[in-house]
C-alpha positions in Angstrom: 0.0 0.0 0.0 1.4 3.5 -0.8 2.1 5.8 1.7 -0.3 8.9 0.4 -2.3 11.6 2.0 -5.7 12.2 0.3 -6.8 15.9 -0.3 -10.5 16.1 -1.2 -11.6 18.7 -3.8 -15.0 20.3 -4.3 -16.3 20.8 -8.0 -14.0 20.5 -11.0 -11.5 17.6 -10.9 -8.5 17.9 -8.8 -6.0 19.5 -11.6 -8.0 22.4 -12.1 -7.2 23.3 -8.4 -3.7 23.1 -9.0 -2.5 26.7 -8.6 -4.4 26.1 -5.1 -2.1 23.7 -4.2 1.3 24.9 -5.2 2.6 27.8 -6.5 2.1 28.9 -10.3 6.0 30.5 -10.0 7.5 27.3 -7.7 6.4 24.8 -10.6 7.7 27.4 -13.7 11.1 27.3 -12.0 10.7 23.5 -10.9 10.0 22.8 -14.7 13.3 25.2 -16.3 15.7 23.5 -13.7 14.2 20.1 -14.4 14.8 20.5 -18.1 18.4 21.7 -17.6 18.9 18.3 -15.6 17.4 16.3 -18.0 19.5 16.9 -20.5 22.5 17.8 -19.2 25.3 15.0 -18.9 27.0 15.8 -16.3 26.5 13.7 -13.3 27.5 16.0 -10.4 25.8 19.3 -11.9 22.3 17.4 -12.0 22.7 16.0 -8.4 23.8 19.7 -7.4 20.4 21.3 -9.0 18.1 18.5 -7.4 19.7 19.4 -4.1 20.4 22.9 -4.1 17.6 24.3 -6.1 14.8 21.8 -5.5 15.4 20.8 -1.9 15.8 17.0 -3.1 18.1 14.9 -0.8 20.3 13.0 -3.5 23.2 10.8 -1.9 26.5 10.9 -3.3 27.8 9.2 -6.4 23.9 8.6 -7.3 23.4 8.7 -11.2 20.3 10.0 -12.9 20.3 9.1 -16.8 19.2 11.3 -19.2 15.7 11.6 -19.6 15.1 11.2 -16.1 11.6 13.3 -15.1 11.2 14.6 -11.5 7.9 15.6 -10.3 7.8 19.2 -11.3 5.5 20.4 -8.5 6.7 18.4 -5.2 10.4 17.2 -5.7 11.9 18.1 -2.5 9.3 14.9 -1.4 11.8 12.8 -3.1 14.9 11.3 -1.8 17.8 8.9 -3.5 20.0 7.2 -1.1 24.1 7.1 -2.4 25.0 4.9 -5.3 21.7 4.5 -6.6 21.0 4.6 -10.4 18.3 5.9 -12.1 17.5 4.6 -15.7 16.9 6.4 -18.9 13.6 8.2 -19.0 12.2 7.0 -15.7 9.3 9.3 -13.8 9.4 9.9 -10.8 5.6 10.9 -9.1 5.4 12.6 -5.6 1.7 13.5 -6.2 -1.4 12.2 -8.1 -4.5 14.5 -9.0 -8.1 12.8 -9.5 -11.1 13.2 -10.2 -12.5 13.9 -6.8 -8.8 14.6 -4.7 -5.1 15.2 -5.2 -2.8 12.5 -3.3 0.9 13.6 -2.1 3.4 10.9 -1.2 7.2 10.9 -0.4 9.2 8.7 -3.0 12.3 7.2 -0.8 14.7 5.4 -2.9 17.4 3.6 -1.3 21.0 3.0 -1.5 23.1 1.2 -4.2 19.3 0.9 -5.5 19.3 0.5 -9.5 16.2 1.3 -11.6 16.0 0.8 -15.1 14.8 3.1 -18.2 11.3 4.1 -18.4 10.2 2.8 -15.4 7.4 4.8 -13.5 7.7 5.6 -9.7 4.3 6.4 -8.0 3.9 8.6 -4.6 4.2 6.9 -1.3 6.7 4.2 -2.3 10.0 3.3 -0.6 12.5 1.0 -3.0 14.6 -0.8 -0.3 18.6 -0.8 -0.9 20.2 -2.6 -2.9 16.5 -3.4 -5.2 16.6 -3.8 -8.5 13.4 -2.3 -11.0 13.5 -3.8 -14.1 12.9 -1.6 -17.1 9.4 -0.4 -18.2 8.1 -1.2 -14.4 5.4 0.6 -12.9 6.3 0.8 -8.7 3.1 1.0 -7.8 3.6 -0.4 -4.1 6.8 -0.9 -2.0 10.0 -2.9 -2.9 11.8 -4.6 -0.5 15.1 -4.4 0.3 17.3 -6.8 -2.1 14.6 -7.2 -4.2 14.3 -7.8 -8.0 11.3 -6.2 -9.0 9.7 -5.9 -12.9 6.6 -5.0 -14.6 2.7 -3.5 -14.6 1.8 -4.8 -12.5 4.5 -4.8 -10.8 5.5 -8.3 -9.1 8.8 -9.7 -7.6 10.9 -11.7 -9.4 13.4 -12.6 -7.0 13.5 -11.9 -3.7 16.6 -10.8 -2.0 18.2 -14.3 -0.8 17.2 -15.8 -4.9 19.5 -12.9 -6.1 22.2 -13.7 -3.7 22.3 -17.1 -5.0 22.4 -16.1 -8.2 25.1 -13.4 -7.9 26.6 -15.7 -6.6 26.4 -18.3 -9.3 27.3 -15.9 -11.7 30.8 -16.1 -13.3 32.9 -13.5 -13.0 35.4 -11.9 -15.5 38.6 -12.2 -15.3 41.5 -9.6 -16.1 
């Protein structure tokens, strides 16, 4: 179950409350520094706008692809632990508007988590360390720690003491 809290809206739908809920100016910033970050390649400089300029708590020597899309008007209720890498094109939701409400969830991500391109992240999720999302997943509920995680719907694949074993199994390269 996601971690949300619900915010019930009278008359139109949710969206058209929007400027109610956050700031017309905070998301027009949000949205320019966003787009900067998506397409610049340099590691360090998107970490330093997510943290500086969008109150985001980003561990070190995380990685965000290219592509990667923050929520525009909630990212400081996102958090990526260190070492943790974000695949190409993956969105990442704090909030969710309805017909009938607007939802708002913190995202928490993990250490030395890795999450592959285009996956979607929902509000009110926490990825364990050391997860792995396959590509294209939709995280629409929590992953534990460990875990190997893939699809929509979203189901495990391999829990964490399967993906020891077959680390483990693995060969390994030699030099």
């Amino acid at each position: 179950m996601r971690k949300t809290t619900r915010y019930p809206v009278k008359g139109a739908n949710s969206l058209w409350h929007v400027y109610k809920t956050v700031p017309f100016w905070k998301v027009v910033r949000n949205f320019l520094i966003i787009q900067c970050a998506r397409y610049t390649p340099f590691l360090s400089m998107k970490n330093w706008l997510y943290k500086a300029c969008l109150g985001m708590k980003v561990g070190p020597q995380t990685s965000f692809a290219l592509m990667v899309m923050l929520d525009i008007m909630f990212p400081e209720k996102i958090q990526v632990g260190r070492n943790t890498v974000i695949g190409y094109n993956t969105t990442i939701l704090a909030h969710e508007y309805l017909i009938t409400e607007y939802r708002l969830g913190d995202v928490i991500i993990g250490d030395e988590v890795m999450i592959g391109a285009n996956s979607t992240i929902l509000p009110g999720v926490t990825i364990g360390n050391e997860a792995v999302v396959a590509a294209g997943t939709v995280v629409h509920k929590d992953v534990a720690p460990g875990f190997f995680v893939g699809g929509n719907p979203m189901r495990v694949i391999y829990t964490k003491e399967e993906m020891e074993k077959r680390r483990e199994a693995e060969p390994k390269a030699t030099t």
